[in-house]
C-alpha positions as CSV (number, residue, x, y, z in Angstrom):
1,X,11.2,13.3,0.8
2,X,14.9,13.8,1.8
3,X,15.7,17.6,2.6
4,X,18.8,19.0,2.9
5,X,21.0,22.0,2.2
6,X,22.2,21.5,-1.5
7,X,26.0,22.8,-0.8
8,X,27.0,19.8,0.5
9,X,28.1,17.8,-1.9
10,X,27.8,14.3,-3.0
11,X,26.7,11.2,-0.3
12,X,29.6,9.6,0.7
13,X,30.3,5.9,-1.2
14,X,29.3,4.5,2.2
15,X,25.9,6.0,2.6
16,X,25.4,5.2,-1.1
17,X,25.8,1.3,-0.4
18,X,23.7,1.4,2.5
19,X,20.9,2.8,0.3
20,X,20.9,0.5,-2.0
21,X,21.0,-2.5,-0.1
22,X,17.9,-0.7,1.8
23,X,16.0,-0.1,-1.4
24,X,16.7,-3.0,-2.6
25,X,15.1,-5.0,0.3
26,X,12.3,-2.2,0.4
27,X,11.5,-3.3,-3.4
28,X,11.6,-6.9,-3.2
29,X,9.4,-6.9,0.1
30,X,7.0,-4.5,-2.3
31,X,7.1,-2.2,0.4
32,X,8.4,0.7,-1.7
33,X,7.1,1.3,-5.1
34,X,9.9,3.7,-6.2
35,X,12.9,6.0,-5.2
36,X,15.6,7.9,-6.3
37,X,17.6,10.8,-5.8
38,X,16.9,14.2,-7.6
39,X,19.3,16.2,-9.6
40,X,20.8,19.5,-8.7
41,X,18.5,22.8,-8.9
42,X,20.8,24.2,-11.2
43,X,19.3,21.6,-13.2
44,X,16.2,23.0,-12.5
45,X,12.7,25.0,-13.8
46,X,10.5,26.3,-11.9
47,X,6.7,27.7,-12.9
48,X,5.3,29.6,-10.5
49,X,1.8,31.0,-10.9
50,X,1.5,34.5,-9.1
51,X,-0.7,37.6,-9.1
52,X,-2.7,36.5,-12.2
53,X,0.6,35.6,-13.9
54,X,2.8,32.3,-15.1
55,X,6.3,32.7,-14.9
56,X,9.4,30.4,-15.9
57,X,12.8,30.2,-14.2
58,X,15.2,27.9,-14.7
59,X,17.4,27.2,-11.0
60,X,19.6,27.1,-9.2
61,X,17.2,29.4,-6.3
62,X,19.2,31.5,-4.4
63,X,16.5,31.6,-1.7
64,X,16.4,28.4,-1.3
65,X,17.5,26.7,2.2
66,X,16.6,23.1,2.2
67,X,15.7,21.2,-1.2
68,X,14.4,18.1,-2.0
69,X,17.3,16.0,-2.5
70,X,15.5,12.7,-3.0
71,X,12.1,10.6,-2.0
72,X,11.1,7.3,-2.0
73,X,7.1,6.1,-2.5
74,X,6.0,3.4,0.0
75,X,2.8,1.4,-0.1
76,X,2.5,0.8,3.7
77,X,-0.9,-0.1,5.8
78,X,0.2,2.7,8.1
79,X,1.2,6.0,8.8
80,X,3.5,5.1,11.8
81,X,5.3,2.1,9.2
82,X,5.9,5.2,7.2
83,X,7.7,7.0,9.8
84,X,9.7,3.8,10.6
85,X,11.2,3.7,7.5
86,X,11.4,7.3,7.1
87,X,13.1,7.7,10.7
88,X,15.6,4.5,8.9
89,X,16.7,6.2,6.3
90,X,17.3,9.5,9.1
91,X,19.6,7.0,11.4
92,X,21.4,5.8,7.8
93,X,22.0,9.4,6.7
94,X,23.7,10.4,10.7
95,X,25.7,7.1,10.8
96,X,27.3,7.0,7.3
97,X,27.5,11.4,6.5
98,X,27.8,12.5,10.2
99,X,28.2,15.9,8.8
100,X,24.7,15.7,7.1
101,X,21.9,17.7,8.6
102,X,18.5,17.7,7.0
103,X,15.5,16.5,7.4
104,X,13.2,13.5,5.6
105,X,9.4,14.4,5.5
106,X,6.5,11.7,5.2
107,X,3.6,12.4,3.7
108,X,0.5,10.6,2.0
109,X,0.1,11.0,-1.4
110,X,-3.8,11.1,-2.1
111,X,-5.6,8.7,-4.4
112,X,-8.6,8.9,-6.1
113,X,-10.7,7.9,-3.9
114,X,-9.3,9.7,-1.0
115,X,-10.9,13.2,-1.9
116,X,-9.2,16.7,-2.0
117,X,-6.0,16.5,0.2
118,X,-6.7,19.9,1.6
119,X,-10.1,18.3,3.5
120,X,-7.7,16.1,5.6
């Protein structure tokens, strides 16, 4: 997952390219099985289950610092071939929008046969 403050705007055309061409490598190689970037949180609902009770509320979150602003889903053997593309996509983000700051977060998505998550 790609966080990052959501005030700043749209990626710049370059970083956009750079993507792609990325992706589009990832997906041929079968390396990535999907990816994309997520709409604003304006665009948003949220359901939240507290205290007993469900509630709906449609964005943007005022509370919010850093949101998800995209992800990708690899099928990789490894949890360090994760973080190389992961750290990748980091190094495209600070050479095409310097002014970017954020953070891209890798984590293992569990299968059925993997257990509860939570007994990792």
């Amino acid at each position: 997952m790609v966080k990052m403050r959501e005030d700043i705007g749209p990626p710049p055309p370059a970083l956009a390219a750079a993507m792609g061409r990325g992706i589009g490598e990832m997906l041929a190689s079968r390396a990535m099985v999907d990816a994309g970037g997520l709409f604003p949180t304006a665009l948003s609902t949220e359901i939240r289950v507290a205290g007993g009770h469900v509630t709906v509320t449609d964005g943007p979150y005022a509370e919010a610092k850093e949101v998800a602003g995209g992800f990708s889903i690899l099928d990789v053997p490894s949890q360090e071939e994760a973080v190389r593309h992961a750290r990748r996509v980091a190094e495209l983000h600070r050479e095409f929008w310097p002014e970017w700051e954020g953070s891209v977060e890798v984590r293992r998505i569990a299968g059925p046969t993997d257990g509860s998550p939570g007994d990792a």
